[in-house]
matplotlib code that plots the C-alpha trace (Angstrom):
import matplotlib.pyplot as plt

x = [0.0, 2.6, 5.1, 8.6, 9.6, 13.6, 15.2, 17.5, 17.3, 17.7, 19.8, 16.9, 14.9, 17.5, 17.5, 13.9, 14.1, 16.1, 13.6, 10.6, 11.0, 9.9, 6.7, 4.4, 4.6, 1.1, 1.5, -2.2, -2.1, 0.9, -0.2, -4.3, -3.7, -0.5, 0.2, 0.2, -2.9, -4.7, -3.5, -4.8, -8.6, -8.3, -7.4, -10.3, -12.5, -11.5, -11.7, -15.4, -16.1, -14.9, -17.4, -20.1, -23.2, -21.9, -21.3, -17.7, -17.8, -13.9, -10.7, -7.1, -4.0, -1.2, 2.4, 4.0, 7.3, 8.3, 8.8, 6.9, 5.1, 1.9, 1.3, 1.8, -0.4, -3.7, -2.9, -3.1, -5.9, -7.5, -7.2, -8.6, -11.5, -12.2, -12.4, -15.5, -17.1, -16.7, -16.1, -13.1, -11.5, -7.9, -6.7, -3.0, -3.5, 0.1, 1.2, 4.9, 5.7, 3.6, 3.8, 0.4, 1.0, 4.1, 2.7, -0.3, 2.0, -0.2, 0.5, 0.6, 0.4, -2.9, -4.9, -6.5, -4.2, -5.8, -9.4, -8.5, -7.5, -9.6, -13.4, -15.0, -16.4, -15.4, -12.8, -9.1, -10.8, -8.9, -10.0, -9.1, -9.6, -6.5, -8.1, -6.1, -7.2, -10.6, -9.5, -10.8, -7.6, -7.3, -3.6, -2.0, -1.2, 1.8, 3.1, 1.5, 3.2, 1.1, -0.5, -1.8, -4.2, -5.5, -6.7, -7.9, -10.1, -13.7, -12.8, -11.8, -14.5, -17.2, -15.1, -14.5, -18.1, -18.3, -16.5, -18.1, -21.2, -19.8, -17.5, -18.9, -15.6, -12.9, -9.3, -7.0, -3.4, -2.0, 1.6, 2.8, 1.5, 4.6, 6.2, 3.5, -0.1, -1.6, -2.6, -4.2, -6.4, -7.5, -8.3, -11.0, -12.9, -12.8, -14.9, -11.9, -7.8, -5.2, -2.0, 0.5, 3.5, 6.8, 8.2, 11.7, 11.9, 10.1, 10.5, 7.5, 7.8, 7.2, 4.4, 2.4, 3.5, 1.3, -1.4, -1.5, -2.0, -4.4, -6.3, -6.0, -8.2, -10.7, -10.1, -11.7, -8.7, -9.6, -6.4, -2.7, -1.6, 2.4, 4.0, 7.4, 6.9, 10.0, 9.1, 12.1, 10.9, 13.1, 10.1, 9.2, 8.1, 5.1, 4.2, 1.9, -0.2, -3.3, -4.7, -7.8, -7.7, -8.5, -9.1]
y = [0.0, 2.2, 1.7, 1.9, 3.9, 3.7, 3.9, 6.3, 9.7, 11.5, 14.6, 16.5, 15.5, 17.5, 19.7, 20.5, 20.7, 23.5, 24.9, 24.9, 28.3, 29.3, 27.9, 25.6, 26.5, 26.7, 25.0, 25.2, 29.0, 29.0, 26.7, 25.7, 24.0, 22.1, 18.4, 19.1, 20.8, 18.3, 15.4, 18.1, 17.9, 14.2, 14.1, 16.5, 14.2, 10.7, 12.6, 13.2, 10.4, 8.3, 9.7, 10.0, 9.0, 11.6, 14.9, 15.7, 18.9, 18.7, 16.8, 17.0, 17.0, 14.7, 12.6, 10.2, 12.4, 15.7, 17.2, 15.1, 17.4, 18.3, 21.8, 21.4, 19.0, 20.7, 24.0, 23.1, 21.2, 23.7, 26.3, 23.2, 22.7, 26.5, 26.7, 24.3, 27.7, 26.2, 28.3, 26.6, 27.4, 26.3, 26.3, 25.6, 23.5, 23.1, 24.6, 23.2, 24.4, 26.4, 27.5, 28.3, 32.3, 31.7, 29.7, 32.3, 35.2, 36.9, 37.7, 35.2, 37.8, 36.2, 33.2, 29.6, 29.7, 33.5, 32.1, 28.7, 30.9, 33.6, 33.7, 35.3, 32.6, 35.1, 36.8, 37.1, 35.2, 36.1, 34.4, 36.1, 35.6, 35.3, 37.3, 35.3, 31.8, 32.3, 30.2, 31.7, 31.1, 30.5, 31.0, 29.4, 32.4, 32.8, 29.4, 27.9, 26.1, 23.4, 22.6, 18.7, 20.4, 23.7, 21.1, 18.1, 21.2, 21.4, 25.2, 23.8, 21.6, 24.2, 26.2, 23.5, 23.2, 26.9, 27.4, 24.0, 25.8, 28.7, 26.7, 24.3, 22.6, 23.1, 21.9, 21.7, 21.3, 19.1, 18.1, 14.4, 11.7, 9.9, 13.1, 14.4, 13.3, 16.2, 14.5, 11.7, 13.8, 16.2, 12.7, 12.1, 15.5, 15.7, 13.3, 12.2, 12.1, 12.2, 11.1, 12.4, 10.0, 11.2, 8.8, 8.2, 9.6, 7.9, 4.7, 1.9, 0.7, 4.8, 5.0, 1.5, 3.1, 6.7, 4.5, 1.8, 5.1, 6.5, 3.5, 3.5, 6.6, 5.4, 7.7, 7.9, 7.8, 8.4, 7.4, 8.5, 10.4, 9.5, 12.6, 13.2, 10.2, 9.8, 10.3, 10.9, 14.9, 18.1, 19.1, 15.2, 16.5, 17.8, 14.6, 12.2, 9.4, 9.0, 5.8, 4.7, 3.8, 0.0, -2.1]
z = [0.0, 1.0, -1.8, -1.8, 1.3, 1.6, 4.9, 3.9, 4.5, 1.5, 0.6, -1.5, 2.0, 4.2, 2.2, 2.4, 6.0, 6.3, 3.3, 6.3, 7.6, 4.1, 4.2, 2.1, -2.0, -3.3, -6.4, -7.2, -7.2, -9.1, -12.1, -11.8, -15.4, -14.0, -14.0, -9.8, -9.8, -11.5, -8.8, -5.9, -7.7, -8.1, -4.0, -3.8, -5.5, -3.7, -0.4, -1.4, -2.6, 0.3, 2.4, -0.2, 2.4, 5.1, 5.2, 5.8, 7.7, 9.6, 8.1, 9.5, 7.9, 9.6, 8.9, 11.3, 11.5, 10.3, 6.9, 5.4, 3.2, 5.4, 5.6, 1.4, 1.3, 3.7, 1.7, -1.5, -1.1, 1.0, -2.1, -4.5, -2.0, -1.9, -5.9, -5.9, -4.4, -0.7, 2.1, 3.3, 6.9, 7.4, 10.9, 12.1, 14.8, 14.9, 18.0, 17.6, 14.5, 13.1, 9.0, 8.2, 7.9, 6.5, 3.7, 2.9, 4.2, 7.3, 10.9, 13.8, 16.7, 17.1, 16.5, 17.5, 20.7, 21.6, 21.2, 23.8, 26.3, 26.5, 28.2, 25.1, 22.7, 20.4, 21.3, 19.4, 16.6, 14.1, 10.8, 7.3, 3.7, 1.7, -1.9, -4.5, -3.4, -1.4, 1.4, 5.3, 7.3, 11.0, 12.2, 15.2, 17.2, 19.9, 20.6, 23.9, 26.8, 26.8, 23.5, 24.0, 27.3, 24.8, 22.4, 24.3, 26.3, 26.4, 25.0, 22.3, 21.7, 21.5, 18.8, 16.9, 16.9, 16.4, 13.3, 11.8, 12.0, 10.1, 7.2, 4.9, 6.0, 8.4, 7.6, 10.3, 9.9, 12.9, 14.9, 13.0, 14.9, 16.1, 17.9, 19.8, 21.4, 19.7, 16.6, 18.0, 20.1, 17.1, 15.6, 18.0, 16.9, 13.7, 10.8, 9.0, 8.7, 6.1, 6.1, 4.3, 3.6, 2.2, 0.3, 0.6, 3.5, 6.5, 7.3, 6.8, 10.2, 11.4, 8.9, 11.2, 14.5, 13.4, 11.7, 15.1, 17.3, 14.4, 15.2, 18.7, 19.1, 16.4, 13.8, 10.6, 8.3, 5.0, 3.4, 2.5, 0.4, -0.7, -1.3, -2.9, -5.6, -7.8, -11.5, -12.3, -12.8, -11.5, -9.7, -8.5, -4.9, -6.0, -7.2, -5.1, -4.8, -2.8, -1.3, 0.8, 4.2, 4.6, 7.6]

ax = plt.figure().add_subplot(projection="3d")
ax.plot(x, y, z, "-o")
ax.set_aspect("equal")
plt.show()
């Protein structure tokens, strides 16, 4: 299912680690009519499709360790799901690491984190619509001292709730699932999970270990998507593969 994942890491995979301060390259705002676009409305469509007789109103996007391509991965399809004349949240649940307002370019003075702790169901919500892609964006705000207690709260809860009440769906970009507990508690709130694989990179073994503790929490994992397939292209890490989730 999972291909050929080598158990090297690779030197164009270092190499985009140091690249993460950057941000996520939106490669569907850059080309619609590209090759990489095209697979981003295919994932698009087997996401809906996979949950054709529910309504799919809250999806996260996870890996099993870092740099495995996440954040590319929830953004772009974020802006794919948002041309289909969706309104589209995506919130950086990522409390660790945060790249969501580096990727679209916006402040992260304040954010999710500001609306946990304050009393005001509203207050410090800070959601914006980036113009060029029509995506409703939900930053991470300052980085907490205790992330895994802000989102396993009943706080968070109701604005989950809150904001799938205003969004025809909600996105949220999550901490990979082997580093943290964070992911696996986001897994328990939301109707579905995708997990992004980076091939050539992880290892197979780490790639069980996140889906085992996926499972653990009975999430609804839709299915992986293998990012960084070699087609023997300059720009191969755009290139991906997406499978469904079996038991």
């Amino acid at each position: 299912m999972f291909g050929n994942l080598l158990k090297k890491r690779t030197a164009k995979a270092e190499k985009f680690l140091k690249e993460q301060p950057l941000g996520a390259p939106l490669v569907v705002q850059a080309d619609p009519m590209s090759l990489y676009a095209e697979q981003f409305r295919t994932l698009r469509t087997n996401i809906d499709f996979s949950q054709v007789d529910q309504n799919l109103k809250s999806l996260m996007v996870t890996s099993a360790i870092p740099a495995e391509g996440k954040t590319l991965i929830s953004s772009n399809l974020a802006v794919i799901q948002a041309s289909t004349e969706k309104s589209v949240l995506l919130v950086d649940a990522d409390f660790r690491k945060p790249t969501l307002h580096r990727t679209f370019k916006i402040s992260n003075e304040k954010g999710l984190t500001s609306l946990l702790v304050s009393q005001d169901p509203e207050a410090g919500l800070e959601i914006r619509c980036d113009r060029e892609t029509g995506v409703y964006l939900l930053p991470s705000g300052p980085i907490p001292p205790n992330p895994a207690e802000l989102l396993s709260s009943a706080r968070m809860n109701m604005v989950m709730k809150m904001l799938s009440k205003q969004f025809d769906l909600v996105i949220y970009d999550v901490p990979p699932v082997n580093s943290v507990t964070d992911a696996q508690i986001m897994a328990g709130k939301v109707d579905g999970a995708i997990l992004v694989v980076r091939s050539g990179y992880v290892r197979k073994e780490e790639v069980k270990a996140a889906t085992e503790a996926l499972k653990n929490v009975d999430a609804n994992v839709l299915g992986y998507v293998l990012n960084d397939v070699d087609r023997k292209e300059k720009d191969s890490y755009y290139s991906y593969s997406y499978y469904r989730h079996e038991e």
